[in-house]
PDB file of N, CA, C and O in Angstrom:
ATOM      1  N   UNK A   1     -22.982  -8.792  -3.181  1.00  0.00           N
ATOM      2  CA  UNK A   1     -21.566  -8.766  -2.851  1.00  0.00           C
ATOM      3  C   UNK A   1     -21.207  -7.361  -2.360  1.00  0.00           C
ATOM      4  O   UNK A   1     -21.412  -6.519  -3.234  1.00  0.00           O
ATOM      5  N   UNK A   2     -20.711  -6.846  -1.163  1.00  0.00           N
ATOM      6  CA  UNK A   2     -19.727  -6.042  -0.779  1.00  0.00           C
ATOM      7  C   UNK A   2     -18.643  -5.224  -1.462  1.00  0.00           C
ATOM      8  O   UNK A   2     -17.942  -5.689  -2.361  1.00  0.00           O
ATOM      9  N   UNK A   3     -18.560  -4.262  -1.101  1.00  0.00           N
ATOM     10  CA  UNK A   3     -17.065  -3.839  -1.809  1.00  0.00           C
ATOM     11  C   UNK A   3     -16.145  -4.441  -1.596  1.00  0.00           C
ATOM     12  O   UNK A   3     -15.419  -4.863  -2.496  1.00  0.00           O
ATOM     13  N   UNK A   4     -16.024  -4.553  -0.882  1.00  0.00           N
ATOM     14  CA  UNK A   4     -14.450  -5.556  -0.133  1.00  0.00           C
ATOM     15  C   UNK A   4     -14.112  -6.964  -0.224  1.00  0.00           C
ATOM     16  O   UNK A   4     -13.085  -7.605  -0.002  1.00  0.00           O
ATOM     17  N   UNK A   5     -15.596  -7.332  -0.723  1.00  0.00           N
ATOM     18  CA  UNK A   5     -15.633  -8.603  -1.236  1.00  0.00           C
ATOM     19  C   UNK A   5     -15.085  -8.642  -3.109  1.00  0.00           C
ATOM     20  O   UNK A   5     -14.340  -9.384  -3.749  1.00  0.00           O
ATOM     21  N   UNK A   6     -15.709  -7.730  -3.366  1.00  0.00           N
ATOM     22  CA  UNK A   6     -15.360  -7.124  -5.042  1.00  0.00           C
ATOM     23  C   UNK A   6     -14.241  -6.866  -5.090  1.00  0.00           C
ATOM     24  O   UNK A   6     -13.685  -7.288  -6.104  1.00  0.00           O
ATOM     25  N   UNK A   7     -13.302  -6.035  -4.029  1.00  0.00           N
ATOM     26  CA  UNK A   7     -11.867  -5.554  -4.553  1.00  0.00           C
ATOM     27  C   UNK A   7     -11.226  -6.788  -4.491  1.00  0.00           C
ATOM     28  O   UNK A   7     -10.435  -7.135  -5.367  1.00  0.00           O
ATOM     29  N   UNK A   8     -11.608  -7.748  -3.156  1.00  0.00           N
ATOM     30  CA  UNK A   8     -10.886  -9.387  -2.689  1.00  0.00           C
ATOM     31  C   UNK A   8     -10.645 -10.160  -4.061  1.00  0.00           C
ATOM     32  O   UNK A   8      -9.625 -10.562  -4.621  1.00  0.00           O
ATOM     33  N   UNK A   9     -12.178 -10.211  -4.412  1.00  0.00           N
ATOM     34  CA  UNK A   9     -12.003 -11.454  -5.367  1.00  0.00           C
ATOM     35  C   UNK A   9     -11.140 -10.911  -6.724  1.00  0.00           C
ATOM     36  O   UNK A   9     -10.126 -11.522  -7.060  1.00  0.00           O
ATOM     37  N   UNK A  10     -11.465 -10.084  -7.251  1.00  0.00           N
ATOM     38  CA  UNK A  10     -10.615  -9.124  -7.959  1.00  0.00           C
ATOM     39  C   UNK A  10      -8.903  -9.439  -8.195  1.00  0.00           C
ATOM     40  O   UNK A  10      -8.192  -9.912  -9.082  1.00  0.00           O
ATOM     41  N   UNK A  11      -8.760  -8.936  -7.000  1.00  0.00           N
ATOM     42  CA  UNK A  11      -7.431  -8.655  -6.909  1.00  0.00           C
ATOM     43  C   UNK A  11      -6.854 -10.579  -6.976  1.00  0.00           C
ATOM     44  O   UNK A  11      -5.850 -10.982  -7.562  1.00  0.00           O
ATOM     45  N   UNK A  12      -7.779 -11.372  -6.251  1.00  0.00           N
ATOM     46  CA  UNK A  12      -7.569 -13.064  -6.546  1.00  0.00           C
ATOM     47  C   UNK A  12      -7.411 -13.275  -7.751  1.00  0.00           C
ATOM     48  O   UNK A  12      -6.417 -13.537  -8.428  1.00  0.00           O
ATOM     49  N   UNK A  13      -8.702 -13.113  -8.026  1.00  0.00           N
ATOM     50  CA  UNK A  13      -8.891 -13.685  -9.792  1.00  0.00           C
ATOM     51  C   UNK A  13      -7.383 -12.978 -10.466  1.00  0.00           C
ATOM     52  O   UNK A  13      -6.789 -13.785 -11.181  1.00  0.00           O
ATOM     53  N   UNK A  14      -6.823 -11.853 -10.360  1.00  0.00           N
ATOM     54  CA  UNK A  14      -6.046 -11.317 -11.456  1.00  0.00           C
ATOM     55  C   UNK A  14      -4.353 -12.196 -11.286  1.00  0.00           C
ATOM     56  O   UNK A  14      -3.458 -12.382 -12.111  1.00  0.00           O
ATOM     57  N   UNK A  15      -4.481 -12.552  -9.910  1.00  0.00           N
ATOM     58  CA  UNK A  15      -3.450 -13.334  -9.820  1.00  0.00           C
ATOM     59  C   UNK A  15      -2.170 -12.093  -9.606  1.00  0.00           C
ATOM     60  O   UNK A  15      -1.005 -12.350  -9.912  1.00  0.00           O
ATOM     61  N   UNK A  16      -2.352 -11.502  -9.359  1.00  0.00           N
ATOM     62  CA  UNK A  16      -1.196 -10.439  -9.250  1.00  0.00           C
ATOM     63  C   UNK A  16      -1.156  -9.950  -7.592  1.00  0.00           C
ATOM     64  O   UNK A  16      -2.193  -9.969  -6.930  1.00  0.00           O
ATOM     65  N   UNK A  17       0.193  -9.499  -6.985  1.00  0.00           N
ATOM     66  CA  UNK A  17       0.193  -9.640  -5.919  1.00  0.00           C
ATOM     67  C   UNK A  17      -0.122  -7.727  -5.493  1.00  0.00           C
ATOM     68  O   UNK A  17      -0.269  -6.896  -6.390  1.00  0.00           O
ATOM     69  N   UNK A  18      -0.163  -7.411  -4.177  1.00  0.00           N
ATOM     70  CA  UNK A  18      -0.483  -5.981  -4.518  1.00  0.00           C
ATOM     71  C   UNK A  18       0.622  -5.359  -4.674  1.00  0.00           C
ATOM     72  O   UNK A  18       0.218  -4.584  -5.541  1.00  0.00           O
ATOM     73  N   UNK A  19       1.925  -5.016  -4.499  1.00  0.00           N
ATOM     74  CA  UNK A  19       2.541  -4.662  -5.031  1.00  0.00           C
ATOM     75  C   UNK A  19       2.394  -4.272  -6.812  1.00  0.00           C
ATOM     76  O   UNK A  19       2.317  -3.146  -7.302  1.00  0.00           O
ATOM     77  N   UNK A  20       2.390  -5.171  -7.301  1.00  0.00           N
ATOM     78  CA  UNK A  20       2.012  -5.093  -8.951  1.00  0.00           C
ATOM     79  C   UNK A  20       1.145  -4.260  -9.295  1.00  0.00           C
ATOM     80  O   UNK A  20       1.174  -3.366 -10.142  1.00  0.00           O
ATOM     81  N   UNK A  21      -0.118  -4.810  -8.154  1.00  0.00           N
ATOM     82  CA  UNK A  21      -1.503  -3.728  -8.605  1.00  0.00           C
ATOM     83  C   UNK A  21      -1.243  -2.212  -8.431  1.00  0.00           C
ATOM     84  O   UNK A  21      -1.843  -1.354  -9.078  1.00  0.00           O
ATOM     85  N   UNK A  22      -0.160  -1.925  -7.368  1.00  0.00           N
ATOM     86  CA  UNK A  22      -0.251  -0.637  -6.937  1.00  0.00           C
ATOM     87  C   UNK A  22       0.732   0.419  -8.031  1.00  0.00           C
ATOM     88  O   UNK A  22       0.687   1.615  -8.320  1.00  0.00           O
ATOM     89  N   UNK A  23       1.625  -0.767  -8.440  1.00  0.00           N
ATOM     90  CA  UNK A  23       2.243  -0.208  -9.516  1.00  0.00           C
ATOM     91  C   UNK A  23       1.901   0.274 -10.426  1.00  0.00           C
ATOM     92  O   UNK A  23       2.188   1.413 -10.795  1.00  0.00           O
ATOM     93  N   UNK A  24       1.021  -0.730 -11.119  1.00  0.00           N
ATOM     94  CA  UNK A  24      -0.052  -0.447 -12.366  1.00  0.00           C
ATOM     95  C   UNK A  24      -0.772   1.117 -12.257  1.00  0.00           C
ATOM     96  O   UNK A  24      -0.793   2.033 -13.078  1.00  0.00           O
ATOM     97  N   UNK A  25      -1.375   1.003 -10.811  1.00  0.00           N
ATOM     98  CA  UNK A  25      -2.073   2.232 -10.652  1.00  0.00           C
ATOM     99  C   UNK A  25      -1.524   3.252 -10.580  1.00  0.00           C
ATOM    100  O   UNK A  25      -2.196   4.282 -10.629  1.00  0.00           O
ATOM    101  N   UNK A  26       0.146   3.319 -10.415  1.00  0.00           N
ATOM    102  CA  UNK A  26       0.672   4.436 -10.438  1.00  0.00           C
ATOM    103  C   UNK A  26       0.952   4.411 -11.316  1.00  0.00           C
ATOM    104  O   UNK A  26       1.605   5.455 -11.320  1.00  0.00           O
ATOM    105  N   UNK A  27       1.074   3.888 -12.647  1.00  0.00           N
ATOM    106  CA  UNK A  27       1.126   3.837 -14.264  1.00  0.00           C
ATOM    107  C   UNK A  27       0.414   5.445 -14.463  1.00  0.00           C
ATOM    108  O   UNK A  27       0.705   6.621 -14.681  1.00  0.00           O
ATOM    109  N   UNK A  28      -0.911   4.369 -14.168  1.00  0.00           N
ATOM    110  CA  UNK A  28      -2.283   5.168 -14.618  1.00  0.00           C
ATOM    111  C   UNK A  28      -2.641   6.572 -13.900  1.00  0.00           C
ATOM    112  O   UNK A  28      -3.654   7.250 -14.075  1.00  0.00           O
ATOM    113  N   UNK A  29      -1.831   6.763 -13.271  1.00  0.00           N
ATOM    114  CA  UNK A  29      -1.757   8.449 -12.546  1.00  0.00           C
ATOM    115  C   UNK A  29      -2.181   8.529 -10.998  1.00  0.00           C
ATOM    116  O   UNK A  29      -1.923   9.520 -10.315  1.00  0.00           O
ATOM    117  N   UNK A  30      -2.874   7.365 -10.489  1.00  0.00           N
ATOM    118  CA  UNK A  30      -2.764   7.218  -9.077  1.00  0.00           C
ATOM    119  C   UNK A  30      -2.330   6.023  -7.780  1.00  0.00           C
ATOM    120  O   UNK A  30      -2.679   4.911  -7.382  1.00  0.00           O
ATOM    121  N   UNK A  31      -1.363   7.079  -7.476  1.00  0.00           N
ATOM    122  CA  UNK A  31      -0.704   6.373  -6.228  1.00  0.00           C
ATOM    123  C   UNK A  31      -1.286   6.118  -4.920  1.00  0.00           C
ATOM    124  O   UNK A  31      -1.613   6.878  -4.007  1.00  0.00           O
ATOM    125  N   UNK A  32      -1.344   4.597  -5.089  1.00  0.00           N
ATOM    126  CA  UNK A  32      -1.761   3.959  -4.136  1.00  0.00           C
ATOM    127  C   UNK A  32      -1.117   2.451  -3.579  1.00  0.00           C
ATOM    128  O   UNK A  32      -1.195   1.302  -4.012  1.00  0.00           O
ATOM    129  N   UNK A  33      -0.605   2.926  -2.676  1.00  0.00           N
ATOM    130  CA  UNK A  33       0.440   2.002  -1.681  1.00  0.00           C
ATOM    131  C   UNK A  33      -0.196   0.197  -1.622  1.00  0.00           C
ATOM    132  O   UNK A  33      -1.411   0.006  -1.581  1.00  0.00           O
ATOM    133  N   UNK A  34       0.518  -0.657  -1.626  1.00  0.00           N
ATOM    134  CA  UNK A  34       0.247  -2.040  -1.288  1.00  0.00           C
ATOM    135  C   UNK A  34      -0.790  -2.346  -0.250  1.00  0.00           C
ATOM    136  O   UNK A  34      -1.816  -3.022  -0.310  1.00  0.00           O
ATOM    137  N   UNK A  35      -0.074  -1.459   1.004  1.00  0.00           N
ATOM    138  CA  UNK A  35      -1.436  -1.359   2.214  1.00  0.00           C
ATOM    139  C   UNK A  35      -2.335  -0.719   2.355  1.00  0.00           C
ATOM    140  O   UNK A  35      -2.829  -1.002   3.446  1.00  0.00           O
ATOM    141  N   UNK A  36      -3.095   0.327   1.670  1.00  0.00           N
ATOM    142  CA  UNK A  36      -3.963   0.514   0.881  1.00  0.00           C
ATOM    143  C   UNK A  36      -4.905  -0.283   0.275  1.00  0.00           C
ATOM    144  O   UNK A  36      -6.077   0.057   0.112  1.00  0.00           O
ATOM    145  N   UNK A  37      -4.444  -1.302  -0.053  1.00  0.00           N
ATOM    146  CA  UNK A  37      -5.016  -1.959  -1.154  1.00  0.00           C
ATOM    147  C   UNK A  37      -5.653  -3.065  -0.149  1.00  0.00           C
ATOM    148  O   UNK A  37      -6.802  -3.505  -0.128  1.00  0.00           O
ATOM    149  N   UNK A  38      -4.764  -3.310   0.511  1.00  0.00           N
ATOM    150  CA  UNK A  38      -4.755  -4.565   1.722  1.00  0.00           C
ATOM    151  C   UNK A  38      -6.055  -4.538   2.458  1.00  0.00           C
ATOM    152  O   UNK A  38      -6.901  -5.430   2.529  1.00  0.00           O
ATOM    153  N   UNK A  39      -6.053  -2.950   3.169  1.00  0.00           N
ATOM    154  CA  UNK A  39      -7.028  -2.258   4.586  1.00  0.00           C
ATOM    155  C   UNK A  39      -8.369  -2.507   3.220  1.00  0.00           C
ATOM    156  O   UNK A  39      -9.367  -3.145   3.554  1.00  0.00           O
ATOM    157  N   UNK A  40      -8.272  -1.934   1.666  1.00  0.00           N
ATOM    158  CA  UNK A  40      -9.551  -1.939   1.190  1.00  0.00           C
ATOM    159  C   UNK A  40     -10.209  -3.282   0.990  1.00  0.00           C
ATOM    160  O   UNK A  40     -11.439  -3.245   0.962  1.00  0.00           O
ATOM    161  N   UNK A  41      -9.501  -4.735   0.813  1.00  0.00           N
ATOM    162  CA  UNK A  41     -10.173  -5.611   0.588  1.00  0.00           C
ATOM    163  C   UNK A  41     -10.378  -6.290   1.856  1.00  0.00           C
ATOM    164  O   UNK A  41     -10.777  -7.454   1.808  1.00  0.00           O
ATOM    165  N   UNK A  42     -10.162  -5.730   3.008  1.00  0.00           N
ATOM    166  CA  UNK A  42     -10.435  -6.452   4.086  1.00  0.00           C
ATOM    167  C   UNK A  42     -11.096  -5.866   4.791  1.00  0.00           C
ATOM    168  O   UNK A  42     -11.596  -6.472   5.738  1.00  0.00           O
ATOM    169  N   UNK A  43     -11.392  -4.286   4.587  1.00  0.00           N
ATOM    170  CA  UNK A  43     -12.513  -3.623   5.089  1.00  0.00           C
ATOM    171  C   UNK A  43     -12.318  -2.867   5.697  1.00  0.00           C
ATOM    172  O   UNK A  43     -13.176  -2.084   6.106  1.00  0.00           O
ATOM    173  N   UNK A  44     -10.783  -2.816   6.053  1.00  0.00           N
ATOM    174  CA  UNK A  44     -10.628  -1.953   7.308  1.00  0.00           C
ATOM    175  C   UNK A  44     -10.692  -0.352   7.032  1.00  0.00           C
ATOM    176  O   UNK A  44     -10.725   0.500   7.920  1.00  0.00           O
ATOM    177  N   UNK A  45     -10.701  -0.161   5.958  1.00  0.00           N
ATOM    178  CA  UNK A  45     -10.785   1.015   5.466  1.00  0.00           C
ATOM    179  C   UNK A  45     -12.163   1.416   4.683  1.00  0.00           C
ATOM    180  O   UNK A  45     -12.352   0.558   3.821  1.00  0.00           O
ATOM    181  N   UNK A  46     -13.082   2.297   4.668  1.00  0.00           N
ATOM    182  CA  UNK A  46     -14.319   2.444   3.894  1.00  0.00           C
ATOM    183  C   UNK A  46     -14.087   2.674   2.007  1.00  0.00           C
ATOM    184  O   UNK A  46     -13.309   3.436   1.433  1.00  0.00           O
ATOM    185  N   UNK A  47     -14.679   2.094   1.659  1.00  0.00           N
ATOM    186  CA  UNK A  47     -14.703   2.642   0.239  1.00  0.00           C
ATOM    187  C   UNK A  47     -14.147   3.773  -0.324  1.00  0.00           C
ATOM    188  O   UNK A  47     -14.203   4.863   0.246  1.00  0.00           O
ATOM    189  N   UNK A  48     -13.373   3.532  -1.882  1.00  0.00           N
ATOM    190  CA  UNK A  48     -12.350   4.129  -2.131  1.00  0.00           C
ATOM    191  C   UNK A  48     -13.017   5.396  -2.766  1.00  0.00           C
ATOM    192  O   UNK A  48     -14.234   5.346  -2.946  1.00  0.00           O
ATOM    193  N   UNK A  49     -12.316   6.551  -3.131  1.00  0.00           N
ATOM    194  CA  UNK A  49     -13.267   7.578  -3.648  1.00  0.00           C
ATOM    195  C   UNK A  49     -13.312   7.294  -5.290  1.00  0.00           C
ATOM    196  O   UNK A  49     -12.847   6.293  -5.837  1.00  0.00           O
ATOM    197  N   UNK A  50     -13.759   8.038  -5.729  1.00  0.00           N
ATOM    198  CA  UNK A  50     -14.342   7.867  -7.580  1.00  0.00           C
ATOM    199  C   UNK A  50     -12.950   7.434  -7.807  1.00  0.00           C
ATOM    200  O   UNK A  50     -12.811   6.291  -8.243  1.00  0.00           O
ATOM    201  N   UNK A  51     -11.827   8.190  -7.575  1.00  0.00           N
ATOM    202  CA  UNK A  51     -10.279   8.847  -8.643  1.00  0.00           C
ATOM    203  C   UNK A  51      -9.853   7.394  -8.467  1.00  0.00           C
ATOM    204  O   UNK A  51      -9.443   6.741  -9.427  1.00  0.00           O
ATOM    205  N   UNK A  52      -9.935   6.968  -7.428  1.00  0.00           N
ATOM    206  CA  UNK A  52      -8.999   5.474  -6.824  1.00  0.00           C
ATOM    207  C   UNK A  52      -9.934   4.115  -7.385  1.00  0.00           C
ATOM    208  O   UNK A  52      -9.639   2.926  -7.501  1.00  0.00           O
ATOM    209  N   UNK A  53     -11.201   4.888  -7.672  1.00  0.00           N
ATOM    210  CA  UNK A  53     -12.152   3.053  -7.812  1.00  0.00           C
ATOM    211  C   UNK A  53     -12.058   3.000  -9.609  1.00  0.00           C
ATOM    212  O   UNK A  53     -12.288   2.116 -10.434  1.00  0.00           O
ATOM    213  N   UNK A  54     -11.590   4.448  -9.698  1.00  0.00           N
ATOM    214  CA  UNK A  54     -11.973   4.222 -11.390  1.00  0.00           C
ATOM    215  C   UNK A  54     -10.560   3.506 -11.844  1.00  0.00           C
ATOM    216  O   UNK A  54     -10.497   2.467 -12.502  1.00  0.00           O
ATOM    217  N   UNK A  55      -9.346   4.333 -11.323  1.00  0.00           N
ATOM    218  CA  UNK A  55      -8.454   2.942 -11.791  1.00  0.00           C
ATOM    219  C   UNK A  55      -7.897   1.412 -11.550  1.00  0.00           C
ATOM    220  O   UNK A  55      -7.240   0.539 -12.117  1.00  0.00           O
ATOM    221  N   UNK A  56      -8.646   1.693 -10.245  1.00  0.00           N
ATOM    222  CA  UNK A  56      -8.749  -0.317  -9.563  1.00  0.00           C
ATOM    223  C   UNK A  56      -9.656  -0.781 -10.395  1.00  0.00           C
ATOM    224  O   UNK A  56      -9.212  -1.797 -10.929  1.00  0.00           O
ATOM    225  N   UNK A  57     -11.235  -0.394 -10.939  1.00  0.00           N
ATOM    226  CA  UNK A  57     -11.613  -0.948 -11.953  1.00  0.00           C
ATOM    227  C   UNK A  57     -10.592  -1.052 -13.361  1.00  0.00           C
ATOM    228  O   UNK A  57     -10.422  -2.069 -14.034  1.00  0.00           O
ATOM    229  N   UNK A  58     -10.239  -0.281 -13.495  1.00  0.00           N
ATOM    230  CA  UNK A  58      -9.339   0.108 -14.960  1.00  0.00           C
ATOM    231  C   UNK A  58      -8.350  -1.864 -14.812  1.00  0.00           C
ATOM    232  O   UNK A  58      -8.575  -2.933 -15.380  1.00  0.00           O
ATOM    233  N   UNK A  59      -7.397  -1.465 -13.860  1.00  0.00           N
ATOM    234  CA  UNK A  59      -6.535  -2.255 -13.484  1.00  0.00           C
ATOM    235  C   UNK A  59      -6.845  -3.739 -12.994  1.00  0.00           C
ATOM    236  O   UNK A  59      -6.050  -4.656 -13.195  1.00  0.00           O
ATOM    237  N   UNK A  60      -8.077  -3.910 -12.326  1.00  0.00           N
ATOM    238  CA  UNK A  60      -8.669  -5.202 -12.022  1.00  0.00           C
ATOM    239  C   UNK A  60      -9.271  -5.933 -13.359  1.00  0.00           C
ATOM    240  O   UNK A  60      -9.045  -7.046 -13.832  1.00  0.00           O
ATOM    241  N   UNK A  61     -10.183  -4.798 -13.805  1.00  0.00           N
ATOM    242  CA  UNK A  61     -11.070  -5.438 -14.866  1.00  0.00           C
ATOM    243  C   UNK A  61     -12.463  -4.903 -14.470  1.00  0.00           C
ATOM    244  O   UNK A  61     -13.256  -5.419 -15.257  1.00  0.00           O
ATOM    245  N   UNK A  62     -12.818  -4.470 -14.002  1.00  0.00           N
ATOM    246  CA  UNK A  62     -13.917  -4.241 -12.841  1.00  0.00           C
ATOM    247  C   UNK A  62     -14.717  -3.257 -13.858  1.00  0.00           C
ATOM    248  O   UNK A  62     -14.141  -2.569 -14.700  1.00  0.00           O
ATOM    249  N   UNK A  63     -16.305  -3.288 -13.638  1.00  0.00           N
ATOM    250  CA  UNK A  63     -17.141  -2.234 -14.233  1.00  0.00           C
ATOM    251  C   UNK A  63     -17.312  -1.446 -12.924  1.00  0.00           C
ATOM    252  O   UNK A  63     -17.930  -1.710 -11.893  1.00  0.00           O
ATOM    253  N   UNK A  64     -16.539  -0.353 -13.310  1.00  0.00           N
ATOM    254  CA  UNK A  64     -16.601   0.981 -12.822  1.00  0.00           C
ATOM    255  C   UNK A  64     -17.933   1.459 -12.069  1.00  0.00           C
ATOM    256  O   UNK A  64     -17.921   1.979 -10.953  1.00  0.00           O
ATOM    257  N   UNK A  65     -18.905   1.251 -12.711  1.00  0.00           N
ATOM    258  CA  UNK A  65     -19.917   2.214 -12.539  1.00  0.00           C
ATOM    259  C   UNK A  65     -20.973   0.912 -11.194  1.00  0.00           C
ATOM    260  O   UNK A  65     -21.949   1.334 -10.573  1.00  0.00           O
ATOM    261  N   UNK A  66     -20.619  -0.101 -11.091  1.00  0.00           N
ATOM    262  CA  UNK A  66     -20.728  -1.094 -10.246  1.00  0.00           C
ATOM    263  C   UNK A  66     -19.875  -1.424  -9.004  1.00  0.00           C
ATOM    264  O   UNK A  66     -20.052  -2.244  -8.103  1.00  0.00           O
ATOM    265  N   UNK A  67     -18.873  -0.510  -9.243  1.00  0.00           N
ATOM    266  CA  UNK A  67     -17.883  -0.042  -8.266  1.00  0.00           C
ATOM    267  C   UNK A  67     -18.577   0.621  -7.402  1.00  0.00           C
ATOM    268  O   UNK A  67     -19.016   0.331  -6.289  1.00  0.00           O
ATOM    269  N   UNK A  68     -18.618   1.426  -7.961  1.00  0.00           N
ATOM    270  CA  UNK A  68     -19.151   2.879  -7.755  1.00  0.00           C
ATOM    271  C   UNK A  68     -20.075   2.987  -6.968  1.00  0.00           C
ATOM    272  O   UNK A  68     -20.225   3.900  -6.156  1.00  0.00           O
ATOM    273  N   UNK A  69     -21.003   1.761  -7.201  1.00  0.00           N
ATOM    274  CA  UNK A  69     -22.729   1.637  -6.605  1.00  0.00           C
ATOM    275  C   UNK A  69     -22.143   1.396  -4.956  1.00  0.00           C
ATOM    276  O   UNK A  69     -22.296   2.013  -3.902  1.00  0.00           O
ATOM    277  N   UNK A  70     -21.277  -0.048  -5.429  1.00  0.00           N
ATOM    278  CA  UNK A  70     -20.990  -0.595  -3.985  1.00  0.00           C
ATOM    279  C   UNK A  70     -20.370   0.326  -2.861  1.00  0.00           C
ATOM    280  O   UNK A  70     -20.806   0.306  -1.710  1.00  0.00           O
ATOM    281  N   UNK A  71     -19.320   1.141  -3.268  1.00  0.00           N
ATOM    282  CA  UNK A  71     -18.811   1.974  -2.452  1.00  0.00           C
ATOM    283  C   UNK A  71     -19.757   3.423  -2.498  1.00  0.00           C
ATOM    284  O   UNK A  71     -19.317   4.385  -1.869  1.00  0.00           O
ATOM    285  N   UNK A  72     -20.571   3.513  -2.967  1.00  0.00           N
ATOM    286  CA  UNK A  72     -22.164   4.813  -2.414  1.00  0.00           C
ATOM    287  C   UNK A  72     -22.785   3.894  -1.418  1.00  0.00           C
ATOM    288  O   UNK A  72     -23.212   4.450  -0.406  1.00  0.00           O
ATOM    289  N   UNK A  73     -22.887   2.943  -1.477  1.00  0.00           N
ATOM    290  CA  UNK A  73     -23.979   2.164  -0.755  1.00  0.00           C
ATOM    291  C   UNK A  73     -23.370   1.818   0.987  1.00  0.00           C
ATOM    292  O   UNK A  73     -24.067   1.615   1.981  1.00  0.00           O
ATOM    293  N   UNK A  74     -22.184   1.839   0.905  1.00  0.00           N
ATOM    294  CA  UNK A  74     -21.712   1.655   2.378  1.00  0.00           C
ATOM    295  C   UNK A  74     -21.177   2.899   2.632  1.00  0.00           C
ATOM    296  O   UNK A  74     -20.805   3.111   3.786  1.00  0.00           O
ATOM    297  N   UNK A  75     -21.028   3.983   1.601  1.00  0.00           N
ATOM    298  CA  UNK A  75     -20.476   5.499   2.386  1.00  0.00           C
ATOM    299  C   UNK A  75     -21.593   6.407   2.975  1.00  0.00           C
ATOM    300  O   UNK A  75     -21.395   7.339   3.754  1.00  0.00           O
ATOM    301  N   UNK A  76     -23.362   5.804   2.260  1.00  0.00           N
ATOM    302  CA  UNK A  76     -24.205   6.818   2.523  1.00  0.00           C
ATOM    303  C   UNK A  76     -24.870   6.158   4.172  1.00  0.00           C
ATOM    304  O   UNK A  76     -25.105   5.047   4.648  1.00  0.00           O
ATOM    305  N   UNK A  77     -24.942   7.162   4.482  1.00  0.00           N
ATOM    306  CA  UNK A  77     -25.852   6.282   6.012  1.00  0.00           C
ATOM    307  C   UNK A  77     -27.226   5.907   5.847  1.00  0.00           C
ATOM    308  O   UNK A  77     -28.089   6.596   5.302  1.00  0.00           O
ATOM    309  N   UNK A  78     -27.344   4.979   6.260  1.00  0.00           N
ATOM    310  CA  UNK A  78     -28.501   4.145   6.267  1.00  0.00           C
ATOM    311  C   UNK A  78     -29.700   4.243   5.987  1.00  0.00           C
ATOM    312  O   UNK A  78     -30.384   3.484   5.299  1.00  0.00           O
ATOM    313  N   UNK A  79     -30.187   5.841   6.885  1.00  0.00           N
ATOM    314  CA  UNK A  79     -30.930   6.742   6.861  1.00  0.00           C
ATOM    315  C   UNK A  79     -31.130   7.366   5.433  1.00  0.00           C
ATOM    316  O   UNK A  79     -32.196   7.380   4.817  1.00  0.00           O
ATOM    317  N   UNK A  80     -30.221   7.754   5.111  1.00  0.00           N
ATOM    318  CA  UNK A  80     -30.654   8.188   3.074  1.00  0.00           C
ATOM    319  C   UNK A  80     -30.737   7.605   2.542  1.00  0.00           C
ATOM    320  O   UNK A  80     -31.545   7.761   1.626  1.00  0.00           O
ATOM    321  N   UNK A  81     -29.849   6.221   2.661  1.00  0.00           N
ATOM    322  CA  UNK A  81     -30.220   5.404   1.438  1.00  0.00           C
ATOM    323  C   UNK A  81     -31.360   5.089   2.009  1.00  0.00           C
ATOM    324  O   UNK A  81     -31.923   4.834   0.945  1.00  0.00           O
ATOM    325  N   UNK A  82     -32.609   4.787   3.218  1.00  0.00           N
ATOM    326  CA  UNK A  82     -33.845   4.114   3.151  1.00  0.00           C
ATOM    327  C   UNK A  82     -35.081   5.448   2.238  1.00  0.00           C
ATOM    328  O   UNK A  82     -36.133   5.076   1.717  1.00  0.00           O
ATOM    329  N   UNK A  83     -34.710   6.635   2.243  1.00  0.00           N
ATOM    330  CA  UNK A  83     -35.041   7.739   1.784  1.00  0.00           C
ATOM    331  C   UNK A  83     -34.978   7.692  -0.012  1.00  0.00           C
ATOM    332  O   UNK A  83     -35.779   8.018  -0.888  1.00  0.00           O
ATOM    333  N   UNK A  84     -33.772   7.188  -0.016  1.00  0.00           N
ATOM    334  CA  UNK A  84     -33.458   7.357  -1.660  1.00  0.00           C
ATOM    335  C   UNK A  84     -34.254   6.237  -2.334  1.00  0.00           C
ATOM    336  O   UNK A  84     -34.812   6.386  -3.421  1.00  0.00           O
ATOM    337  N   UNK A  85     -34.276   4.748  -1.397  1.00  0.00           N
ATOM    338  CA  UNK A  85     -34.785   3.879  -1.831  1.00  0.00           C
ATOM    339  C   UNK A  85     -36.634   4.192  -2.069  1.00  0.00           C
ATOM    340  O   UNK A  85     -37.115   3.896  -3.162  1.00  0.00           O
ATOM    341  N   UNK A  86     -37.386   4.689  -1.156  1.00  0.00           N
ATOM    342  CA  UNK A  86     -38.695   5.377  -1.493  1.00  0.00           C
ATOM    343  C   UNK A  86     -39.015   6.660  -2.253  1.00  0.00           C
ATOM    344  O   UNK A  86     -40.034   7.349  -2.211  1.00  0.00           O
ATOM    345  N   UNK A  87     -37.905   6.811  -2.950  1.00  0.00           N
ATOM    346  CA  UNK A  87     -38.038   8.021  -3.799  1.00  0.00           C
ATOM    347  C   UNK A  87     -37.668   7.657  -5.434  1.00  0.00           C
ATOM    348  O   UNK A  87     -37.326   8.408  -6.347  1.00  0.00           O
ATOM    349  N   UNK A  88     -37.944   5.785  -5.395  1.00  0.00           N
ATOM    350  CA  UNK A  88     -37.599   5.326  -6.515  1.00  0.00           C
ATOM    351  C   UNK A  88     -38.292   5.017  -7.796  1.00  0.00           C
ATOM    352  O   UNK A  88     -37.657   4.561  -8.747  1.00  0.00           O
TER     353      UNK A  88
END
């Protein structure tokens, strides 16, 4: 599964619209807009950084550190990760 597939189903499963989600996250100390949220589950935007994935996990339900993988894995270019992968 994708990141964008992970934030999608996510944000489905919780049943909450983004508005709500973005609220929540500004609870939790980071502000992040409805369309934001939108561009990340549809791709149009690349993977969120640590500060933003740790409280969309927080707020979704999401294991963090599986977050985390997905959005390293489409930020690193291709080229390192085939490097990182033979250095395993």
């Amino acid at each position: 599964m994708t990141y964008k597939e992970t934030i999608k189903e996510a944000i489905a499963r919780s049943g909450k619209s983004l508005t709500f989600i973005s609220r929540k996250c500004f609870a939790e100390g980071v502000d992040i807009s409805p369309s934001y949220l939108s561009k990340l589950q549809t791709g149009k935007l690349q993977p969120a950084s640590d500060k933003v994935n740790a409280v969309l996990a927080k707020v979704l339900g999401l294991d963090f550190a599986e977050l985390q993988v997905l959005a390293y894995k489409e930020k690193i270019p291709a080229s390192v990760l085939e490097r990182l992968k033979g250095t395993a």
